[in-house]
N, C-alpha and C positions, 0 to 999 in steps of 0.2 A: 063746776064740780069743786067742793071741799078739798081741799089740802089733807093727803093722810097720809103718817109715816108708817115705812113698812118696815122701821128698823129692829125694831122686836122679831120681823122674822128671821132678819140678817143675823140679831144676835143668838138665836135659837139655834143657827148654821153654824155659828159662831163657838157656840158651849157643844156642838156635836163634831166639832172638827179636835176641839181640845179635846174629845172622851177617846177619840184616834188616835192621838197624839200628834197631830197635826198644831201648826203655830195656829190659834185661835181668830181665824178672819172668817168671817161670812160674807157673803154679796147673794141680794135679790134684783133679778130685773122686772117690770112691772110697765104692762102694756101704757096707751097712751089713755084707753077706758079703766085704767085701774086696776086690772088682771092681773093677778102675778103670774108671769109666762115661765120665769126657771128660777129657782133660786139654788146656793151651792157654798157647801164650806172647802179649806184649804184641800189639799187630796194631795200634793207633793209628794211626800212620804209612800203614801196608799199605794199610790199608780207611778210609784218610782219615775216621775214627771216634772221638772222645776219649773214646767210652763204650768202645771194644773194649780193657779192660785185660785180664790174661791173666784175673780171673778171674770176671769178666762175661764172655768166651767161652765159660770150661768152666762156669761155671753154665749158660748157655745150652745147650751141647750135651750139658750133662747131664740138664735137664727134658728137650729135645726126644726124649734117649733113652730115659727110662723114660716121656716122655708124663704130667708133670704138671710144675705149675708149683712145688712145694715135694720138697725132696729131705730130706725127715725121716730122721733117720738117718744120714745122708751125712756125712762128712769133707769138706774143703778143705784139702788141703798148697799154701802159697803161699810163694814166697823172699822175701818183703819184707813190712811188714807192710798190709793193705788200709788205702786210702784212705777217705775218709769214703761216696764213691759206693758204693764194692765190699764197705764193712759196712755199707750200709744194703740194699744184693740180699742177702748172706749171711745177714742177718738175713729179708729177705724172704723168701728161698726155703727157712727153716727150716733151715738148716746146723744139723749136731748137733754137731762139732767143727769149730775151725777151729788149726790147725797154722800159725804162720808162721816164717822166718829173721827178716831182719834187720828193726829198727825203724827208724820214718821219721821224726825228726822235725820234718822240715819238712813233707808230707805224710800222715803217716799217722793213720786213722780209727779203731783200738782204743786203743793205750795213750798215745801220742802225738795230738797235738792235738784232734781234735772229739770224740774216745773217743763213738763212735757208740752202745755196746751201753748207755753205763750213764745214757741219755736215756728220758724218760717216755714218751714216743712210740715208742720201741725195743719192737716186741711181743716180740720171738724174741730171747733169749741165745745164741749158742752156749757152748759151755767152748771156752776158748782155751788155748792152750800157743805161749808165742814162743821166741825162740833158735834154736832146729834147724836149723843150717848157715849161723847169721850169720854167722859169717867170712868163708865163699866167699861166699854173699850179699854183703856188705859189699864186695869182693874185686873181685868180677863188675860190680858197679854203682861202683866207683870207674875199674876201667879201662876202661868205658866212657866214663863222661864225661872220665876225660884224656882219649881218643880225640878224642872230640868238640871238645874247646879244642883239642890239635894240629892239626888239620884246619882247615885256611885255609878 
């Protein structure tokens, strides 16, 4: 099977979490046949939840879909890169790939700060691939937070 990204759908989750007012991240999970089984923007705010990032949603509605708690096999396309919470579920729930945009360096949990996967406690690796649409990534979460300082 061809190599396809699914980051355009993640940033589509991405532009509908910022019209919430949500910090602008999307994540799709994406069966091991190419499915996309949940996909999910930030909801924090929404569901008054600091655990609901976009890809603790669609991890969530992606075991609930195939009805297990590990998604072996499974991709994660995410616009930003996971925080130290959201690589240590991706790692929980057996991600086989994890696909992210931009890097965080004030928050992020792969290659930036707590680098979650390469801890002795870390059971589960995914392979990882960054970059894939950090510009707009970058882009999206910069005029968001101008937004935010403008706004009295």
């Amino acid at each position: 099977m061809a190599f396809r990204s699914y980051m355009d759908i993640a940033f589509d989750e991405a532009r509908a979490a910022f019209a919430r007012g949500e910090v602008p991240v999307g994540a799709v999970v994406v069966s091991p046949d190419g499915h996309i089984v949940a996909q999910a923007g930030n909801r924090t705010r929404e569901w008054s939840d600091p655990t609901a990032h976009a890809e603790i949603v669609a991890i969530r509605a992606a075991c609930a879909a195939i009805g297990s708690e590990r998604l072996v096999g499974h991709n994660l396309y995410v616009t930003l890169e996971p925080c130290p919470m959201c690589a240590a579920a991706i790692s929980a729930a057996r991600i086989e790939r994890l696909y992210y945009g931009a890097s965080d360096p004030k928050s992020g949990g792969v290659e930036c700060g707590a680098r979650v996967f390469t801890h002795a406690q870390c059971h589960h690796v995914p392979e990882v691939y960054d970059g894939i649409g950090a510009a707009e990534s970058e882009r999206m979460l910069r005029d968001f937070f101008r937004a935010k300082r403008e706004t009295p």
